[in-house]
MIMAR-341473 format. One record per atom (N, C-alpha, C, CB): x, y, z; residue in three letters. Coordinates in steps of 0.2 Angstrom, whole numbers, plus 2048, in hexadecimal, padded with zeros to 3 digits. Glycine has a CB too. Example, Ala and Ser with C-alpha at 12.3 -4.5 7.8 and 13.67 -1.06 7.14 Angstrom:
% MIMAR-341473
8427E4827ala
83E7EA827ala
8427F0827ala
8397EA82Dala
8407F5823ser
8447FB824ser
840800827ser
8467FD81Dser
END
This chain:
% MIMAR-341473
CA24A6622unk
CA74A561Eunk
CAC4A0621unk
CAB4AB61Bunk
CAD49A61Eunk
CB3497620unk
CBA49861Funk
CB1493620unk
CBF499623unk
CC449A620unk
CC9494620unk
CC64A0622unk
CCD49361Aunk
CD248D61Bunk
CD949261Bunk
CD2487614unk
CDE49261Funk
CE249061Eunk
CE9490617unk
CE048C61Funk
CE848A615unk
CEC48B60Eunk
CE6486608unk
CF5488610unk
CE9484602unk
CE6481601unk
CE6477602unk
CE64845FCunk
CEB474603unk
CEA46E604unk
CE646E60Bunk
CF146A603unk
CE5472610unk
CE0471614unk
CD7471614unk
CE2475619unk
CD847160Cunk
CD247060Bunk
CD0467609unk
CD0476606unk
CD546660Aunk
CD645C609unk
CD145B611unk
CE1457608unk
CD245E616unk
CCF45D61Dunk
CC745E61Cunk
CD3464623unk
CC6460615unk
CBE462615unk
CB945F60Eunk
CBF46B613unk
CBD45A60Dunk
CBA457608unk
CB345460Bunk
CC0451605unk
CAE453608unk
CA8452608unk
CA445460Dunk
CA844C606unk
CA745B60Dunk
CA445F60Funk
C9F46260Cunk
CA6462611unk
C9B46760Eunk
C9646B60Eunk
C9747160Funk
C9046A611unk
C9C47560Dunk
C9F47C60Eunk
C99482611unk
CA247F605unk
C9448160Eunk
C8F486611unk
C8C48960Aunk
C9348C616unk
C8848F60Aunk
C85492606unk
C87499606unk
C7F492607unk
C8749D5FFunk
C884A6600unk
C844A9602unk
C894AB5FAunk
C844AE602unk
C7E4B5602unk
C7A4B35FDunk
C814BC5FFunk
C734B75FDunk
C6D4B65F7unk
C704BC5F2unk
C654B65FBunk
C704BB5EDunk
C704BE5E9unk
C694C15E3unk
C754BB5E7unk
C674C75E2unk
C604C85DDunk
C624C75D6unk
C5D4D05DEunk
C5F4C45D4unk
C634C45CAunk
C5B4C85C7unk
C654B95C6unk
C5E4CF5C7unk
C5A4D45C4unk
C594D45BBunk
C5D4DB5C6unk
C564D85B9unk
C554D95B1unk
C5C4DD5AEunk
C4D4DE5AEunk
C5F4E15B4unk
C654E65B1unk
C6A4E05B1unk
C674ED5B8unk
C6A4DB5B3unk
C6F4D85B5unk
C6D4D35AFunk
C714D65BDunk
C694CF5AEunk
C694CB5AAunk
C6C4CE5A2unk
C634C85AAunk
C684D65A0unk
C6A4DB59Aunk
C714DA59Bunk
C674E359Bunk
C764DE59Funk
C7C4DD5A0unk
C7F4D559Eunk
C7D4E05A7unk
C7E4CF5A1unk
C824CB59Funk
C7D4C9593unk
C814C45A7unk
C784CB594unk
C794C858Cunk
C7B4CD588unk
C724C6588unk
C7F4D458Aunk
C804D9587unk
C874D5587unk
C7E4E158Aunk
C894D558Bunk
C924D058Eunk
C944CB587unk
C904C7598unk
C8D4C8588unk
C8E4BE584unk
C8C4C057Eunk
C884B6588unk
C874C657Bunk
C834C5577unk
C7F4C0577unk
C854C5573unk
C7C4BE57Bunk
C764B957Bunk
C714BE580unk
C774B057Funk
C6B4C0577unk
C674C2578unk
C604C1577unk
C6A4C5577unk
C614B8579unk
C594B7577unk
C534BA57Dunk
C584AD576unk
C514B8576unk
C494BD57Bunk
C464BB582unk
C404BB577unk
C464B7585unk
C454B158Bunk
C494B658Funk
C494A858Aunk
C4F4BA58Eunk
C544BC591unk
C544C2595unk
C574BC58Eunk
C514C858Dunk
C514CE58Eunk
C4A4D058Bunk
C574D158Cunk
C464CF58Aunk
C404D3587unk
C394D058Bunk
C3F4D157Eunk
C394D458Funk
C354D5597unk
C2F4D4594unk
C354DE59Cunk
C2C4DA58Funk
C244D958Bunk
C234D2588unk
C234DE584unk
C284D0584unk
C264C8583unk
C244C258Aunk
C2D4C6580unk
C2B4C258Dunk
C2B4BE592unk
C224BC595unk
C314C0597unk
C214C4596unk
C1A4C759Aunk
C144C0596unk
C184D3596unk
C164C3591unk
C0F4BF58Eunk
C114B958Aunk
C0B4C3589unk
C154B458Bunk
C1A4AD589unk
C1D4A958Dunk
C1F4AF586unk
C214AD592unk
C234A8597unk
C204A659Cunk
C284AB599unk
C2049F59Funk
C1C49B5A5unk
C1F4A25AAunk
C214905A7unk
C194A35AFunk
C1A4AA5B4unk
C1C4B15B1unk
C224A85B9unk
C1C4B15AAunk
C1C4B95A5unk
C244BB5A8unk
C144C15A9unk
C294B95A8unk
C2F4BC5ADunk
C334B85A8unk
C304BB5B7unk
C374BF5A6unk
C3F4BC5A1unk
C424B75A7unk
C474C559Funk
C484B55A6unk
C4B4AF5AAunk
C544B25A8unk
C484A45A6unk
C544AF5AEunk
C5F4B05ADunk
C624AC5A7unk
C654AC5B5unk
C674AD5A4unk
C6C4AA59Funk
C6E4A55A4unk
C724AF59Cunk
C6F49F5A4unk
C6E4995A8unk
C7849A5A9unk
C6948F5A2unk
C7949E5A3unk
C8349C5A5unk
C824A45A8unk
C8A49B59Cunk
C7D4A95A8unk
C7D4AD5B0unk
C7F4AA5B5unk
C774AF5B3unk
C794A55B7unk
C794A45BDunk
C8249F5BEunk
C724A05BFunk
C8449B5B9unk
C8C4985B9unk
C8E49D5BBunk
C8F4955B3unk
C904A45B9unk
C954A95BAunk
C944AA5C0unk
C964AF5B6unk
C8F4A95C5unk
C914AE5CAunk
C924A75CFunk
C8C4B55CDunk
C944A25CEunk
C9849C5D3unk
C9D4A05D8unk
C9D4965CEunk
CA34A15D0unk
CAA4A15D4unk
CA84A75DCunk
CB14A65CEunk
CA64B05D7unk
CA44B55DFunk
CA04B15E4unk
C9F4BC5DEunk
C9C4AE5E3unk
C994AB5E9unk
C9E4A75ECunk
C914A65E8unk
C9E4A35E9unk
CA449D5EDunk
CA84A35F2unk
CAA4975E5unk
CAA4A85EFunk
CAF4AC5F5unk
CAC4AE5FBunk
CB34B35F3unk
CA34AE5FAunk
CA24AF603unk
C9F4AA606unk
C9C4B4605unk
CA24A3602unk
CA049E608unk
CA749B609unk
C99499606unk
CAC49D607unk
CB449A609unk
CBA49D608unk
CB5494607unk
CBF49F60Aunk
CC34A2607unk
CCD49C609unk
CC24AD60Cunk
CD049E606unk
CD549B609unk
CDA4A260Aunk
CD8495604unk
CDC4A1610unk
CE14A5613unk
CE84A960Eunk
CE44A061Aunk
CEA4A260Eunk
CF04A460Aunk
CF249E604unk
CF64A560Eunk
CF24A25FEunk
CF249F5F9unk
CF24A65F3unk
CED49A5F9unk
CF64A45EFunk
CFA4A95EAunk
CF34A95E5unk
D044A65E4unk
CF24A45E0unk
CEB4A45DCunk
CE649F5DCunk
CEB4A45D6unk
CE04A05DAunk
CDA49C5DAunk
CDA49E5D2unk
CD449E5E0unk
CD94965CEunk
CD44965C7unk
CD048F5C7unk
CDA4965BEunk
CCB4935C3unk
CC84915C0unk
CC948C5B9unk
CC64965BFunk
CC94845BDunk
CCD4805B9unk
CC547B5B3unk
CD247A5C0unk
CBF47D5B3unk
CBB47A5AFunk
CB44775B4unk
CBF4745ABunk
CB04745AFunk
CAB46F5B3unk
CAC4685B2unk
CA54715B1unk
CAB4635B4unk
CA845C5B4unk
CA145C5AFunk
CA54595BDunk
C9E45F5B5unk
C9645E5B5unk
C924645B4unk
C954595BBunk
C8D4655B0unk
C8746D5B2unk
C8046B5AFunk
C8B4765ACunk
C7F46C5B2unk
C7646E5B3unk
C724715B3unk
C7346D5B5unk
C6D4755ADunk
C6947C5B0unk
C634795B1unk
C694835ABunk
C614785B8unk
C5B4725B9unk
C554765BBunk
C5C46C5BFunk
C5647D5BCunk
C4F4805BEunk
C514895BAunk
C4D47F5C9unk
C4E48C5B7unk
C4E4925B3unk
C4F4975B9unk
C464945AFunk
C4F49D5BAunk
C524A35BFunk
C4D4A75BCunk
C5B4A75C0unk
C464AA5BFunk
C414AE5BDunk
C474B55BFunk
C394AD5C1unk
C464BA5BBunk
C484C25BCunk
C454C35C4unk
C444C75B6unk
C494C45C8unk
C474C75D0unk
C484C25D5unk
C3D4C95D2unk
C4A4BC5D2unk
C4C4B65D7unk
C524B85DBunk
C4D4AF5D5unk
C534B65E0unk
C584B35E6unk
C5D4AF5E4unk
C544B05EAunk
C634AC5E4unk
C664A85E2unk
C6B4A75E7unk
C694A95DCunk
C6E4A05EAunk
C744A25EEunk
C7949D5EBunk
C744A35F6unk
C7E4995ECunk
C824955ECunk
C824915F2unk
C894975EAunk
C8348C5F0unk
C854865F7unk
C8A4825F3unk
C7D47E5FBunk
C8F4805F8unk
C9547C5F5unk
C964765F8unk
C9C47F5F5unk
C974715F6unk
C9B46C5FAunk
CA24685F6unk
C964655FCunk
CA74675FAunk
CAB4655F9unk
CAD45E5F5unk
CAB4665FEunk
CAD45C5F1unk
CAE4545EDunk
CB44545EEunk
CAC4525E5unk
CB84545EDunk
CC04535ECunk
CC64595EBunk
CC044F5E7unk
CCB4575EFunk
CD145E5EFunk
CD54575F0unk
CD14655F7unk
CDA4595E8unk
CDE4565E8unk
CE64595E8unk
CDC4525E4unk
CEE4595E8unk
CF34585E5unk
CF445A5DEunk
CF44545E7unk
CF745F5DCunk
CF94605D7unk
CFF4635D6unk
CF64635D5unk
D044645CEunk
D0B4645CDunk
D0946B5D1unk
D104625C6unk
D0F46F5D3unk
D124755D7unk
D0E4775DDunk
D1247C5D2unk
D0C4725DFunk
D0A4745E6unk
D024765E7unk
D0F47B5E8unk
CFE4765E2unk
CF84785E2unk
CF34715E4unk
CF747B5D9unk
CEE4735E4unk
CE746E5E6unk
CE146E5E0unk
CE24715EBunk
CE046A5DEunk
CDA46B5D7unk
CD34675DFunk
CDC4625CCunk
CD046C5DEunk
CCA46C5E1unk
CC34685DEunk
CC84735E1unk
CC04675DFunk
CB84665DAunk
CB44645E0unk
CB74605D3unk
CB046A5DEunk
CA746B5E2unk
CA446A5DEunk
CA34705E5unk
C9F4685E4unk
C9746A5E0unk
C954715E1unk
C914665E4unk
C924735DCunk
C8F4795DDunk
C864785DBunk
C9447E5D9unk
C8147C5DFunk
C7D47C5DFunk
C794825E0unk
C7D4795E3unk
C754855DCunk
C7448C5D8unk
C6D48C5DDunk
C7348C5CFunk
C6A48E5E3unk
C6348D5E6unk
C5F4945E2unk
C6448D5F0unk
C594925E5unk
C584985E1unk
C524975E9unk
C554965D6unk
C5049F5EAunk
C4C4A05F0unk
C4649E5F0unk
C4D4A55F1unk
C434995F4unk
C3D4975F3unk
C3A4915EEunk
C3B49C5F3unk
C3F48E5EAunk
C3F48A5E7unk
C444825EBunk
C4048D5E0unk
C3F4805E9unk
C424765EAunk
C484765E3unk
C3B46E5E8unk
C474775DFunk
C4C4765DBunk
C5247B5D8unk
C4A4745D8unk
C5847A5DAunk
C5C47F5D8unk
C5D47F5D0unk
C6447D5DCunk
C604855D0unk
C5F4875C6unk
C654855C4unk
C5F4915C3unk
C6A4815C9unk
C7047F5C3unk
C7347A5CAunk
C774875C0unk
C784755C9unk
C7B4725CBunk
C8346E5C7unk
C764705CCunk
C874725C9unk
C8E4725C5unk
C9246D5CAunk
C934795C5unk
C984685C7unk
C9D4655CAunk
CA146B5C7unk
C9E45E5C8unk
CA546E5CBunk
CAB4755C8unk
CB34725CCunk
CA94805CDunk
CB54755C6unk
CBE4725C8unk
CC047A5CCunk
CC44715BEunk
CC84795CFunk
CC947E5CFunk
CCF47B5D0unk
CC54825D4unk
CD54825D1unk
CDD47E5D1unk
CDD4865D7unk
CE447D5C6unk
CE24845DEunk
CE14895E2unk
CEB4875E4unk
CDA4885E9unk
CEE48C5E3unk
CF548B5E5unk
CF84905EAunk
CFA48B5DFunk
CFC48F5EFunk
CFD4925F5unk
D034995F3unk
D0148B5F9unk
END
């Protein structure tokens, strides 16, 4: 974990490569749980017997804005800032779900740094890349530009 400081010291880290989280499993309890959340309950999602005999590898796949929600918690084990009152969640640029999340995969986050800029009351508007790896695959299942607003 890297730790900053406050937040304009993350201007010292622009086009960086922050590092990667932990691996995370994205199970069938967990995918059920988020389309119970969203009500997105297409079959692809949650109906194991289908997938079995329909889907490329027979295996349901994650809700592609699954795998979007668990950016922000990862992002907290690969950097934290010391001191600072809040962190939000200011939007996206850019997203892409470029490879599916079979039920039982591996997932972690990698970040890098694009820009940390100056904002009114003393804050930093952030934007990374984010990068959704998936274990054993060449291609990651998502790739976001994410905003963020981090004030001291």
């Amino acid at each position: 974990m890297r730790l900053i400081h406050t937040p304009s010291d993350l201007q010292n880290h622009v086009a960086e490569d922050l590092g990667a989280s932990e691996w995370v499993t994205i199970d069938q309890a967990r995918i059920d749980q988020f389309a119970a959340a969203t009500g997105d309950h297409q079959w692809i999602h949650v109906d194991v017997v289908r997938a079995k005999a329909e889907m490329p590898g027979g295996l349901t796949i994650a809700h592609g804005f699954l795998t979007l929600s668990l950016v922000p918690g990862l992002s907290g084990s690969i950097w934290k800032i010391e001191n600072t009152s809040r962190e939000i969640n200011y939007g996206l640029n850019k997203l892409r779900f470029t490879a599916p999340v079979p039920v039982g995969s591996r997932v972690r986050l990698r970040q890098k740094l694009l820009a940390a800029e100056n904002v009114k009351g003393g804050g930093v508007r952030l934007t990374f890349e984010n990068t959704m790896e998936i274990e054993g695959q060449a291609q990651p299942a998502l790739v976001a530009e994410g905003l963020s607003l981090i004030f001291p």
